[in-house]
C-alpha positions in Angstrom: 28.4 -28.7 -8.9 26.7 -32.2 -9.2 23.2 -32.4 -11.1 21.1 -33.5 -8.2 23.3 -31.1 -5.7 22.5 -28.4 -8.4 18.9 -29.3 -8.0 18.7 -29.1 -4.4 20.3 -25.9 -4.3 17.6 -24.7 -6.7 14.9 -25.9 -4.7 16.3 -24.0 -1.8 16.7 -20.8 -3.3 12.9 -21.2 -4.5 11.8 -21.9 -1.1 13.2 -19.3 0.2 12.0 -16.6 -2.3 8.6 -18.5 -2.2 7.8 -19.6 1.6 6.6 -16.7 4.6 9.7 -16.3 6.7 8.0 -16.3 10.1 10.7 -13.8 12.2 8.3 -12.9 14.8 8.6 -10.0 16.6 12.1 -9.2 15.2 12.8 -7.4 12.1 15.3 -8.6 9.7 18.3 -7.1 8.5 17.2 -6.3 5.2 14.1 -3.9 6.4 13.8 -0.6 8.2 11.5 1.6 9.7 11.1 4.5 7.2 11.1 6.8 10.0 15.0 6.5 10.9 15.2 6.9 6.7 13.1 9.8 6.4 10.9 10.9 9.3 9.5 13.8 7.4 7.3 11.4 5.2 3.5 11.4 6.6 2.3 8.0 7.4 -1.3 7.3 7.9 -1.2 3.4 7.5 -4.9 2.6 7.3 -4.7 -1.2 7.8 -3.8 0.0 11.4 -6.8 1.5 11.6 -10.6 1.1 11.0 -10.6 3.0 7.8 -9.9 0.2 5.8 -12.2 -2.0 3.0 -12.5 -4.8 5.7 -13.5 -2.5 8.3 -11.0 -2.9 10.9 -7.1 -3.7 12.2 -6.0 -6.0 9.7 -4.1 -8.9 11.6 -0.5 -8.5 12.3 -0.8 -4.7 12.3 -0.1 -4.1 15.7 1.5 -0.3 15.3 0.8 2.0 12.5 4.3 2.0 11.7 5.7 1.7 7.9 8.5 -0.6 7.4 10.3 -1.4 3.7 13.4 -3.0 2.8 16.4 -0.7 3.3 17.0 0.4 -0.7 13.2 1.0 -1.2 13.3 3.7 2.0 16.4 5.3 0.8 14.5 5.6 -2.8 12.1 6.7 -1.6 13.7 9.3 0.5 14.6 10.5 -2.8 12.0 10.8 -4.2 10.6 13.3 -0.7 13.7 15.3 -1.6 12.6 15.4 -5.2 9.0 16.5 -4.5 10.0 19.3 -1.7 11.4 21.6 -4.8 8.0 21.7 -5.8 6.4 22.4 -1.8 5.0 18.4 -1.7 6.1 15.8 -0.4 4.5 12.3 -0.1 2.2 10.3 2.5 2.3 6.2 2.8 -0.7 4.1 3.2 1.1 0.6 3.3 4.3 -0.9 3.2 5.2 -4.0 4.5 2.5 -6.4 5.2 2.5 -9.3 7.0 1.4 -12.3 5.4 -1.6 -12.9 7.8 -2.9 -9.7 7.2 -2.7 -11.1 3.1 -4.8 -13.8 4.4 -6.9 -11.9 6.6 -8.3 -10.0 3.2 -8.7 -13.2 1.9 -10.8 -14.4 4.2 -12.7 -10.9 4.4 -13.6 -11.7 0.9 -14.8 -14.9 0.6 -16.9 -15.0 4.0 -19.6 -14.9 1.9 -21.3 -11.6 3.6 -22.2 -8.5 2.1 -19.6 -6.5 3.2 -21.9 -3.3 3.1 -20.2 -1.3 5.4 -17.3 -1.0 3.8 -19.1 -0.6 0.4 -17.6 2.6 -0.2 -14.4 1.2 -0.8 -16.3 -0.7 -3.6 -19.3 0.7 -4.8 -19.5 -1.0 -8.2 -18.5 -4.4 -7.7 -19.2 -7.4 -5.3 -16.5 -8.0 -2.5 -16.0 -11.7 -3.8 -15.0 -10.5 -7.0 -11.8 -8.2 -5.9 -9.4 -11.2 -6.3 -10.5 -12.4 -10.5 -10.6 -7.8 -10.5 -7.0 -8.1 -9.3 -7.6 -5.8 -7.3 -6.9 -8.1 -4.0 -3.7 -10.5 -4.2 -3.4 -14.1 -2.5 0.5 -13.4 -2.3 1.6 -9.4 -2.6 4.9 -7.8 -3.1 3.7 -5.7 0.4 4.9 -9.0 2.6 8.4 -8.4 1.3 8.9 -4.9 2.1 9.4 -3.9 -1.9 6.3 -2.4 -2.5 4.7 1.1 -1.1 1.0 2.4 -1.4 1.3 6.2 -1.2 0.3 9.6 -2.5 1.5 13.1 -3.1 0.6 15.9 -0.2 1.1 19.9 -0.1 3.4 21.0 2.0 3.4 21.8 4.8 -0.1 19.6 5.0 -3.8 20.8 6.0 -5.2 20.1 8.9 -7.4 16.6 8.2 -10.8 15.6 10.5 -10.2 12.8 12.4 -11.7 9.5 10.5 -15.6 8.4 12.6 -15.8 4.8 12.2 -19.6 6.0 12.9 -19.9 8.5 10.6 -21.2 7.6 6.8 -18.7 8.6 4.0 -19.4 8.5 0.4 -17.7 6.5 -1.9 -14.2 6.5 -3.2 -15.6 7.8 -6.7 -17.3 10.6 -5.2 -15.8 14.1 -5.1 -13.3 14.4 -2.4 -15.7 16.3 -0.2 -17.5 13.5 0.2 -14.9 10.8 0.9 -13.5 10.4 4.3 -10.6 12.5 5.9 -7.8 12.9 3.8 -5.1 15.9 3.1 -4.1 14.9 0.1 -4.1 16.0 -3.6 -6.5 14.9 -5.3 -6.1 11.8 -7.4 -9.8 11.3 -8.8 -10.1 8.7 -6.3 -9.7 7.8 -2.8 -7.1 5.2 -1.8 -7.7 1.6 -2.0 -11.1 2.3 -4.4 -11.4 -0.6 -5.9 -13.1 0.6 -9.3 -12.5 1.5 -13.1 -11.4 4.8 -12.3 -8.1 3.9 -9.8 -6.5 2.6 -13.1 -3.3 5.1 -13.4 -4.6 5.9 -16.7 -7.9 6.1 -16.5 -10.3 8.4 -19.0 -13.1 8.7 -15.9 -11.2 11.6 -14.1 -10.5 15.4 -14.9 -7.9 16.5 -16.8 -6.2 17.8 -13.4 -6.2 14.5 -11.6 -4.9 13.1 -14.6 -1.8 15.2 -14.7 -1.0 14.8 -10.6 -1.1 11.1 -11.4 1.1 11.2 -14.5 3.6 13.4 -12.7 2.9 11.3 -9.7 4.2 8.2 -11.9 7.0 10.3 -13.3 8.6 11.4 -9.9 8.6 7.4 -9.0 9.8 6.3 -12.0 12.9 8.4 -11.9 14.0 7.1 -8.6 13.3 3.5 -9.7 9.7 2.5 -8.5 7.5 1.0 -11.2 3.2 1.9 -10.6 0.5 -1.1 -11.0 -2.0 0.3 -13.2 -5.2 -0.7 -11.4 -3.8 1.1 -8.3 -2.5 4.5 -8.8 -1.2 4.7 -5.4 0.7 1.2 -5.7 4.4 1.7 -6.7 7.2 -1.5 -5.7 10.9 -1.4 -6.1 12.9 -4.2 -7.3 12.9 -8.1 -7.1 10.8 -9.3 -3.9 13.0 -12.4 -2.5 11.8 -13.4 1.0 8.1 -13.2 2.0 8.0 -11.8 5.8 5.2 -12.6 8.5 6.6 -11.0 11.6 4.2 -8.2 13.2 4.3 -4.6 12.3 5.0 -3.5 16.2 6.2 -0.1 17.4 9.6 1.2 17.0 11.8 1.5 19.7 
């Protein structure tokens, strides 16, 4: 191939890997609802919801629906299989996310108010200092369907309260009791707790919720998922190589 065809080639490719491909309302080979993968994985994908840091629908999120690229379903299937010898079995928070919702946090946290109703999510730092945390991303491995936010249930799992967007939780740190609604083991923190104590391998929690997260870790690992240790709920799965911005809609 000729230098300067070589170079446009390259250029291509980058734009491709680099650039939001904007497939609205369709969904792309290369992704899948995890439901027609593994329906017996709970989902409770809070950016649908209000119980969320920014306090509402994120944009793009128009169905609470999880959707990954195909290999990173079928992992993860594996690892479901994996847990049910022990009676657990795992509970997504986020998959794919569109690339406005990305920008939608953002914008959330640079609008330069407090942010206090969501504090909880928070309670130690500012909300314009989640991005130099890194605990908030300007690009994230979510828009290309490679990488999962999750956590580890009992099964078959409790009965949960229905989250009140009126009601007053405590924050993420606190014991569970306090924090909102969730049936899951606990971690030492709530999900999306932006703090010290989310790090995978944190000294700040018990010596329980230290081994669930290490064997948490472990289970992933063995089916190919590597954890991001300011989040241990954040696990991705291979190379990214497009970034997606079509709506999360119901599936059909």
């Amino acid at each position: 191939m000729r230098p300067h065809i070589r170079v446009l080639a390259l250029a291509a490719a980058l734009a491709f890997a680099a650039g939001p491909v904007n497939a609205e309302g369709t969904l792309p080979d290369s992704l899948v609802y995890l439901r027609d993968i593994d329906p017996t994985i709970l989902q409770d994908i809070r950016y649908a919801s209000f119980n969320n840091f920014v306090g509402r629908p994120l944009d793009g999120y128009e169905a609470p629906e999880c959707i990954l690229r195909r290999d990173v379903a079928m992992a993860l299937a594996q690892v479901q299989k994996d847990l049910a010898a022990s009676g657990r079995g795992l509970k997504v928070y986020d998959c794919y996310r569109p690339t406005r919702a990305v920008r939608t946090m953002a914008n959330w946290a640079n609008d330069g108010r407090p942010g206090s109703a969501t504090k909880r999510f928070y309670p130690k730092l500012q909300k314009n200092t989640l991005f130099a945390s890194g605990y908030i991303a300007s690009r994230s491995a979510h828009s290309t369907g490679t990488a999962v936010d999750l956590t580890v249930v009992e099964m078959p799992p409790a009965q949960v309260a229905k989250f009140d967007p009126a009601a007053t939780y405590g924050a993420c740190t606190d014991p569970v009791e306090k924090r909102s609604p969730d049936n899951s083991l606990d971690m030492g923190t709530g999900y999306d707790c932006f703090d010290l104590t989310s790090w995978t391998s944190s000294s700040g929690i018990s010596a329980e919720q230290h081994r669930r997260r290490m064997e948490f870790v472990l289970a992933m690992r063995r089916r190919g998922f590597s954890n991001y240790k300011r989040e241990w709920w954040h696990f991705t799965y291979g190379a990214p190589y497009a970034y997606y911005d079509m709506p999360i809609r119901a599936r059909r």
